[in-house]
C-alpha positions as CSV (number, residue, x, y, z in Angstrom):
1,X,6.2,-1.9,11.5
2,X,5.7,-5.3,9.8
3,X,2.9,-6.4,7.7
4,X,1.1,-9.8,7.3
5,X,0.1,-10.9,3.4
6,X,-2.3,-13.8,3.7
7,X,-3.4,-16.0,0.5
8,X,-6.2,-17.9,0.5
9,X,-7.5,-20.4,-2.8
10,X,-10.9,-21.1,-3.6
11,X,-13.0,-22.4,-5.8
12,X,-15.5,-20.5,-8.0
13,X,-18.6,-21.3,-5.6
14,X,-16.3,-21.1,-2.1
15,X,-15.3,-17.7,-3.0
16,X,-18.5,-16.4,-3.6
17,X,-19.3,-18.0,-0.1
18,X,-16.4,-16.6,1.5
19,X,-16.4,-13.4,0.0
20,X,-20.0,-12.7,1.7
21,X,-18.6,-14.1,5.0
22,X,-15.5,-11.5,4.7
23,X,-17.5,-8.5,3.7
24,X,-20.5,-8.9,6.3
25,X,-18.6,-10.5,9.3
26,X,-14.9,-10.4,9.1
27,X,-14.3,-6.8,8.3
28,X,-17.6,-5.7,10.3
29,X,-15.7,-7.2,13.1
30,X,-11.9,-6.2,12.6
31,X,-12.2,-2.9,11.1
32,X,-8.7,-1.2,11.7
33,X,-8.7,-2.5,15.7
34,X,-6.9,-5.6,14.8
35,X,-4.6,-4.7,12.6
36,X,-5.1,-1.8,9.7
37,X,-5.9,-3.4,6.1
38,X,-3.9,-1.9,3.5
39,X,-5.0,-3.7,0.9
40,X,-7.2,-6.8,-0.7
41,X,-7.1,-7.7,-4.0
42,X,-7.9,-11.1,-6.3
43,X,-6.9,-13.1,-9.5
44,X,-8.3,-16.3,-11.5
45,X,-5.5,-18.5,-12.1
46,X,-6.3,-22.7,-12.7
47,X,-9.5,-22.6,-12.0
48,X,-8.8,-21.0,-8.8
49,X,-9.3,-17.6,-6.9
50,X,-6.9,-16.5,-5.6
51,X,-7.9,-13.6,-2.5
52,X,-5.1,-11.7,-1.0
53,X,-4.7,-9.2,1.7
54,X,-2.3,-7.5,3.5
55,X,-2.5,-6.1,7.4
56,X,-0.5,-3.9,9.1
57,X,1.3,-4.3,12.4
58,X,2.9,-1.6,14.9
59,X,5.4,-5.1,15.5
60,X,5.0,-8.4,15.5
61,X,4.2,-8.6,19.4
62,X,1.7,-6.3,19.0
63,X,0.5,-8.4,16.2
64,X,0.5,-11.7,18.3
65,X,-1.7,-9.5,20.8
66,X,-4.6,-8.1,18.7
67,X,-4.8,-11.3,17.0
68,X,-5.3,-13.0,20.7
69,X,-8.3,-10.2,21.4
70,X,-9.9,-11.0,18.2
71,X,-9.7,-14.8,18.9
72,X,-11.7,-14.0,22.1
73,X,-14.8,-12.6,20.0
74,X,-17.2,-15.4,19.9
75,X,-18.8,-13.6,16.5
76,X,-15.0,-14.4,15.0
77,X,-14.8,-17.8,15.9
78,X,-18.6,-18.9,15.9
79,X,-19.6,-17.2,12.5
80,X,-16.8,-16.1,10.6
81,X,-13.8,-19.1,11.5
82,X,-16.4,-21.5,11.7
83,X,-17.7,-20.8,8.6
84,X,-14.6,-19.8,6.5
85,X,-12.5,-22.5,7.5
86,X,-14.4,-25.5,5.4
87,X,-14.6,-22.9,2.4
88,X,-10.7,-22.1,1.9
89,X,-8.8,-25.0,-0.4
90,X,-5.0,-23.6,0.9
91,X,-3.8,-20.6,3.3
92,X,-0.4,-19.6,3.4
93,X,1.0,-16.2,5.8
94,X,3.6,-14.3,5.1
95,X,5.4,-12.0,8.2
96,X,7.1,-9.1,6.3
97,X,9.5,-6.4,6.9
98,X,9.1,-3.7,5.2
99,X,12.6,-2.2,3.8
100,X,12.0,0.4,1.4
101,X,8.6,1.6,2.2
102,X,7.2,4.7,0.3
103,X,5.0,6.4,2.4
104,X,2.6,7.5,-0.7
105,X,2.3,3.7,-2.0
106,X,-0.6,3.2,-3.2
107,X,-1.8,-0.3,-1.5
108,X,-5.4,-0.1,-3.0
109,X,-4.9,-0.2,-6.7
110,X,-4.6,-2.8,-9.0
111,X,-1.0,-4.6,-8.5
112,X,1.8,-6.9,-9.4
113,X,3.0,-9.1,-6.2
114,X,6.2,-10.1,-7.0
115,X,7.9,-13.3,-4.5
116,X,11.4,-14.4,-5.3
117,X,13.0,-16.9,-3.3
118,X,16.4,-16.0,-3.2
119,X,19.3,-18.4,-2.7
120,X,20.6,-18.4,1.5
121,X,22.2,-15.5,2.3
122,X,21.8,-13.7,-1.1
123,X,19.0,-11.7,-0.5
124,X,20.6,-8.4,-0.1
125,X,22.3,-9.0,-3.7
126,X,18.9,-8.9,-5.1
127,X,17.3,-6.1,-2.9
128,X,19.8,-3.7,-3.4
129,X,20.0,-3.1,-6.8
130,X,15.7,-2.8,-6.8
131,X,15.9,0.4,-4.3
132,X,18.9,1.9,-5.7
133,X,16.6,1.9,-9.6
134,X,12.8,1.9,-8.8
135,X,12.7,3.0,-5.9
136,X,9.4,5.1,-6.6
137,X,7.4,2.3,-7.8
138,X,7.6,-0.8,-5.4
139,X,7.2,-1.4,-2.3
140,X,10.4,-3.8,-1.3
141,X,9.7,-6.3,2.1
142,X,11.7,-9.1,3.2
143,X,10.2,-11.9,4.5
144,X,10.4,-12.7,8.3
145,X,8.7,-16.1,8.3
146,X,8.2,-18.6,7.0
147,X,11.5,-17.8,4.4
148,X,13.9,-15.2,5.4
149,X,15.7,-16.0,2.0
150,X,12.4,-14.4,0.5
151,X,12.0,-10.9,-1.1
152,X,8.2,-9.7,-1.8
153,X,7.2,-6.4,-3.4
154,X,4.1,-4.8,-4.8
155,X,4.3,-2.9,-7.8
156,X,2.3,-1.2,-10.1
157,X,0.9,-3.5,-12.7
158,X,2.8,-2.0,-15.3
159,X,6.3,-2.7,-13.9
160,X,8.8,-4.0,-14.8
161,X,11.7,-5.6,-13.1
162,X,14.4,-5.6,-15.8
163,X,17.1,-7.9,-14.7
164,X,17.8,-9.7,-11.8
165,X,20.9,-11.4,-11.3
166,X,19.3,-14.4,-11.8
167,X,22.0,-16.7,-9.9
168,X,20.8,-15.5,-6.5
169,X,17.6,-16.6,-7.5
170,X,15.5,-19.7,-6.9
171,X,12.6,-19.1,-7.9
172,X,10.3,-16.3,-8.9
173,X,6.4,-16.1,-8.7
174,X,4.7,-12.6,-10.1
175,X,1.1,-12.6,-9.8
176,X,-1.4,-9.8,-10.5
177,X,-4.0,-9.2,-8.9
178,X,-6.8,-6.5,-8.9
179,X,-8.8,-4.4,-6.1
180,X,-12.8,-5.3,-5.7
């Protein structure tokens, strides 16, 4: 299984825009055929919202396939894409793998997302010491692209880390971010 956390910025108006376009026509189309939402959430940060959701994937070739399908509806690509497209100010995808996945996380609750960039080949220094402590609150996924140096996991908002060995570490981004 892999998962796919997309980020999208906006502006104040845009999101309001977009927000309509993603309730009424993106999930109307998708639903769980083209890959099962697990979660969305938000946050205002710089004048900016922030919208991010996460999709699940059976692998990434089946990923690469549903996504081909849904390019073929016209609906996608005539109302939402079209649409959407002028609206977003900055997209960035993540491909993740997931490696300590609790089967009862909760993926639709208010969250921290927590991305450190780790220094090359120094990942597993930092992951292991997460799974071996918290274990039942996080849910720990490497990225597969665009970083592989890259370690992202949800937690409750209440969580905290505690200390990383901050040497392996390049830089670290926690963000949260609520349901709607």
């Amino acid at each position: 299984m892999i998962y796919e956390l997309r980020h999208y910025e906006f502006t104040p108006n845009n999101w309001e825009k977009y927000l309509r376009l993603f309730n009424e026509v993106c999930l109307p189309i998708r639903q769980n055929n083209f890959g099962v939402l697990k979660g969305k959430w938000i946050s205002s940060q710089d004048n900016m919202i922030h919208f991010y959701h996460l999709w699940e994937y059976s692998s990434l070739d089946t990923r690469k396939k549903l996504r081909e399908e849904l390019n073929k509806i016209i609906a996608w690509q005539e109302v939402f894409i079209k649409n959407a497209v002028p609206l977003i100010e900055n997209q960035e995808i993540k491909i993740l793998n997931p490696f300590l996945e609790l089967q009862d996380f909760n993926f639709s609750k208010d969250l921290k997302i927590h991305e450190l960039k780790c220094k090359v080949g120094k990942l597993k220094a930092i992951m292991l010491p997460l799974t071996d402590s918290h274990q039942n609150n996080i849910q720990i996924n490497f990225a597969e692209f665009p970083n592989p140096n890259e370690l992202i996991f949800l937690s409750d908002k209440n969580y905290n880390v505690g200390n990383l060995d901050n040497i392996n570490i390049k830089e670290i981004n926690i963000c949260e971010v609520s349901t709607f």
